[in-house]
Structure formats: structure tokens, C-alpha cells
C-alpha positions in Angstrom: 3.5 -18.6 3.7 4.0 -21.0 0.9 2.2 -24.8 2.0 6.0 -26.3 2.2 7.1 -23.5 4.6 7.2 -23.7 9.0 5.1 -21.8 10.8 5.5 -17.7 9.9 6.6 -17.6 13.2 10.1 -20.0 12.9 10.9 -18.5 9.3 10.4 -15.3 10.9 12.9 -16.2 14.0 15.5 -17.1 11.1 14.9 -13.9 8.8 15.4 -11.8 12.0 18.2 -13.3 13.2 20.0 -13.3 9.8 18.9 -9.3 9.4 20.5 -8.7 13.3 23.6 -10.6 12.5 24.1 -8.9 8.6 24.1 -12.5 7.1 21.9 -10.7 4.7 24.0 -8.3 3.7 26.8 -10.5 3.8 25.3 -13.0 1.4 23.8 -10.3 -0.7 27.5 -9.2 -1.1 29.7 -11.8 -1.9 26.6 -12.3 -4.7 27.4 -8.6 -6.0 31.3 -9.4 -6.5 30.5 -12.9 -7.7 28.3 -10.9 -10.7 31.0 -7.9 -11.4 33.9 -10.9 -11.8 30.9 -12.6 -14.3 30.8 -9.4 -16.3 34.7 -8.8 -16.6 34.8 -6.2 -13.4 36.9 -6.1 -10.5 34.9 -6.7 -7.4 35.1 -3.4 -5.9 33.1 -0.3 -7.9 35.0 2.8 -8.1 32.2 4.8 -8.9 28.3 4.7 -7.8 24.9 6.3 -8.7 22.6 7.6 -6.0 18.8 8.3 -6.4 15.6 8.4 -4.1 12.4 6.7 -4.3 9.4 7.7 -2.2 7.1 4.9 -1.3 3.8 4.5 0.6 3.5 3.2 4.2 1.5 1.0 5.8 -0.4 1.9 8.7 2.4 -0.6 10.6 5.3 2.2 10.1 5.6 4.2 13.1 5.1 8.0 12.5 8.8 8.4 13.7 10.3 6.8 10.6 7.9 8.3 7.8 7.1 11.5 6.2 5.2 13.4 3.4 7.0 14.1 -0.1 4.9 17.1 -1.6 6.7 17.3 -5.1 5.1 13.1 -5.6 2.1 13.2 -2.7 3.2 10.3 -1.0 3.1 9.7 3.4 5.8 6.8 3.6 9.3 6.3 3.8 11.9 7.9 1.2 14.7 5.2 -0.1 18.3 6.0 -0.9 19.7 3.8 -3.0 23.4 3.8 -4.5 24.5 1.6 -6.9 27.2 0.6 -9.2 27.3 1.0 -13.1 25.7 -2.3 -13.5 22.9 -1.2 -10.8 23.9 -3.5 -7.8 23.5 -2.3 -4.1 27.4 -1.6 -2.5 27.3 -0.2 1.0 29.2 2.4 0.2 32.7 3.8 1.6 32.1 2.0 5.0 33.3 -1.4 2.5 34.4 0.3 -0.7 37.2 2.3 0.0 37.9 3.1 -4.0 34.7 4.4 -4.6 35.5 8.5 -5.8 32.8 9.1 -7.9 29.2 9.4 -7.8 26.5 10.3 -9.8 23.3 11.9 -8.3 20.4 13.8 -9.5 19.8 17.7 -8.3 18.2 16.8 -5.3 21.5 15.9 -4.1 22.7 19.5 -5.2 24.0 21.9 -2.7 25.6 21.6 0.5 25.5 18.1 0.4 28.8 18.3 -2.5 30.5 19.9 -0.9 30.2 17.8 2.7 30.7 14.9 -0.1 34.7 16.5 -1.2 35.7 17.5 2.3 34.6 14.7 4.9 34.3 11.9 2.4 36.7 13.4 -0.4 34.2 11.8 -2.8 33.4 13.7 -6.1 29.4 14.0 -6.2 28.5 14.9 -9.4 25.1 16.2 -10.4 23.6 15.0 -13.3 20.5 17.4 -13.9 17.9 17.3 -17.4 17.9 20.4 -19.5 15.0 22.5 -18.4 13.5 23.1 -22.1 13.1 19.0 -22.0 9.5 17.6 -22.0 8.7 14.2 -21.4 10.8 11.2 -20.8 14.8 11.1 -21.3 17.3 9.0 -21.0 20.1 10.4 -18.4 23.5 9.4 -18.5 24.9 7.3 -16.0 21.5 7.8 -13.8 19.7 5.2 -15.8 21.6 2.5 -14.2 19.9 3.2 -10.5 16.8 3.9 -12.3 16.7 0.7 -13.4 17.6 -1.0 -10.9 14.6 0.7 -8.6 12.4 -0.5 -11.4 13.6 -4.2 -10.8 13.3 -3.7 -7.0 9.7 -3.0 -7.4 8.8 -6.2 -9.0 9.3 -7.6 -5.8 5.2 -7.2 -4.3 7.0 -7.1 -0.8 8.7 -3.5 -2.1 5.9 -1.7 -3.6 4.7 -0.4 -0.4 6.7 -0.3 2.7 5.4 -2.4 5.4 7.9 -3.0 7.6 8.0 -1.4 11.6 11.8 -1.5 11.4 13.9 0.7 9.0 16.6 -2.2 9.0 14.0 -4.6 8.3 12.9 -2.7 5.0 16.8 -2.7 4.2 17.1 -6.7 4.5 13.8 -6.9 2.2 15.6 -5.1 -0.3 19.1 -7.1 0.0 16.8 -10.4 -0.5 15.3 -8.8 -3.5 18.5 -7.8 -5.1 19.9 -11.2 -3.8 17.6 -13.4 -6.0 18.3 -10.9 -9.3 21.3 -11.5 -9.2 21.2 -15.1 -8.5 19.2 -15.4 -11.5 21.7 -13.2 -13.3 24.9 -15.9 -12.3 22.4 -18.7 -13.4 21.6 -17.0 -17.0 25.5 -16.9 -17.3 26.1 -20.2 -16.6 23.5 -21.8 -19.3 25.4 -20.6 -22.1 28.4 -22.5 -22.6 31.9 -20.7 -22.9 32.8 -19.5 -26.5 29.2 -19.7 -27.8 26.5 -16.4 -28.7 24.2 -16.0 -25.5 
């Protein structure tokens, strides 16, 4: 802990209790609509992009909550994350009702659109590369998650997951996208209206 900072212990006690009462998400949140009114959206997406990210465990993740991905080689946990088209974190449908389209890559093919159209009537729309494409490519509309996992692991906490508790790994990430965009509200408000920022 930094030298200014209470025992581990007490900012421990207040990090669980915030991650057990959702003041996390809560704050993490009202930041998201807070940055789409900043960038001339409404403060509810209608449409989100979904990707996974494999990353490596520590030895403190129970067996029960990891796994092996083959295709990368990695024993850990496998993130989900959906975001919007400026690549912040909604919970989706449970608090964004207008949400109707996502974007996904073809991992996501399958069954899973049609479960998407018939229990969630959500349109999940695969956005695969051409096959006869070699190296690195720009995807539309999946850029904006794939950026957005590419801020996330800036934060040292996220390169590796450490954390016992799935929900635990969730409020790291919330506090990570939490202090982007606080920074992102700040940078706004340097630049005084009607000037070139």
C-alpha cells in the first residue's frame, strides 16, 4: 500500500464492503453516463460490442473458477466484456433496456444468436475477418472493445488475474474503467467551451 494509506487490512474492509453493496458499480456508472452526455450521447447505449479475453491465474484462483484456452495456451479465467461504441462497460439489459444490437466476434456464432433473438430479442451480430486475410486488421465496430481491453490492461492489477473471487476480479475492473474515465471528464473540462482541444 502506498505510505499515506491505513493498514491493507481497513482499505480492504472498505473495498469489500463497497464490491458487496455494488457502490462500485454504481459509481462506475453514473461515471459512464456522465462521459456519453460529455460526448453528445444519450446516457443509455442502444447497441454494444462483446469480446473475450483469456488471462492467466494466479495460484490464489480456485480451480472451480478457472480453465485452459487451447487456441491462446493460457490456465486462467476468460473475461467477457461488452461495451458501448465509445468502449465503456454497461451491464447489459439487466439496466439498459434499449440495447438491440450487438456486435460480437465468431466465437459468439451459433446457438448463442439465436438464444440472443428469442429470450433476449437482442440482434447479435457476427462480425467475422475474411479468411484470405493475413496479419493485423482493423474490424468494424469490434475495435471499440478491443480497445478498451487494451486500456484495461494498463492497469498492473488486470494483467494477470489474482483475485479468489469472480466478483472481486469484476470490481477491479469497474475501478480501472472508473479512473479512465475520470481522466476522460477531466481532459474535457481543461479546454474551455468554443475553443480547438
Amino acid at each position: 500500500m502506498p505510505a499515506g494509506f491505513p493498514a491493507w487490512d481497513r482499505v480492504y474492509a472498505f473495498f469489500r464492503r463497497w464490491r458487496d453493496h455494488r457502490l462500485i458499480a454504481e459509481f462506475h456508472d453514473r461515471l459512464r453516463g456522465r462521459v456519453r452526455e460529455s460526448e453528445g450521447r444519450d446516457t443509455e447505449p442502444t447497441a454494444a460490442i462483446v469480446d473475450s479475453q483469456s488471462v492467466k491465474a494466479a495460484s490464489s484462483v480456485p480451480a472451480a473458477t478457472r480453465g485452459f484456452d487451447g487456441a491462446k495456451n493460457i490456465n486462467g479465467r476468460k473475461r467477457h466484456l461488452i461495451v458501448d461504441c465509445l468502449g465503456m462497460l454497461p451491464r447489459l439489459l439487466a439496466r439498459h433496456r434499449r440495447i438491440r444490437l450487438v456486435w460480437a466476434d465468431g466465437g459468439y456464432a451459433g446457438r448463442l444468436v439465436d438464444w440472443a433473438r428469442d429470450k433476449l430479442r437482442l440482434a447479435l451480430q457476427v462480425v467475422k475477418r475474411s479468411d484470405d486475410t493475413r496479419g493485423f486488421i482493423v474490424l468494424p465496430r469490434r475495435w471499440c472493445v478491443e480497445r478498451t481491453l487494451g486500456w484495461l490492461m494498463r492497469t498492473r492489477r488486470l494483467a494477470r488475474d489474482y483475485e479468489m473471487r469472480p466478483a472481486t476480479s469484476e470490481a477491479v475492473l469497474q475501478w480501472s474503467m472508473a479512473m479512465l474515465m475520470g481522466r476522460r471528464l477531466a481532459r474535457g473540462r481543461l479546454t474551455p467551451p468554443g475553443t480547438a482541444g
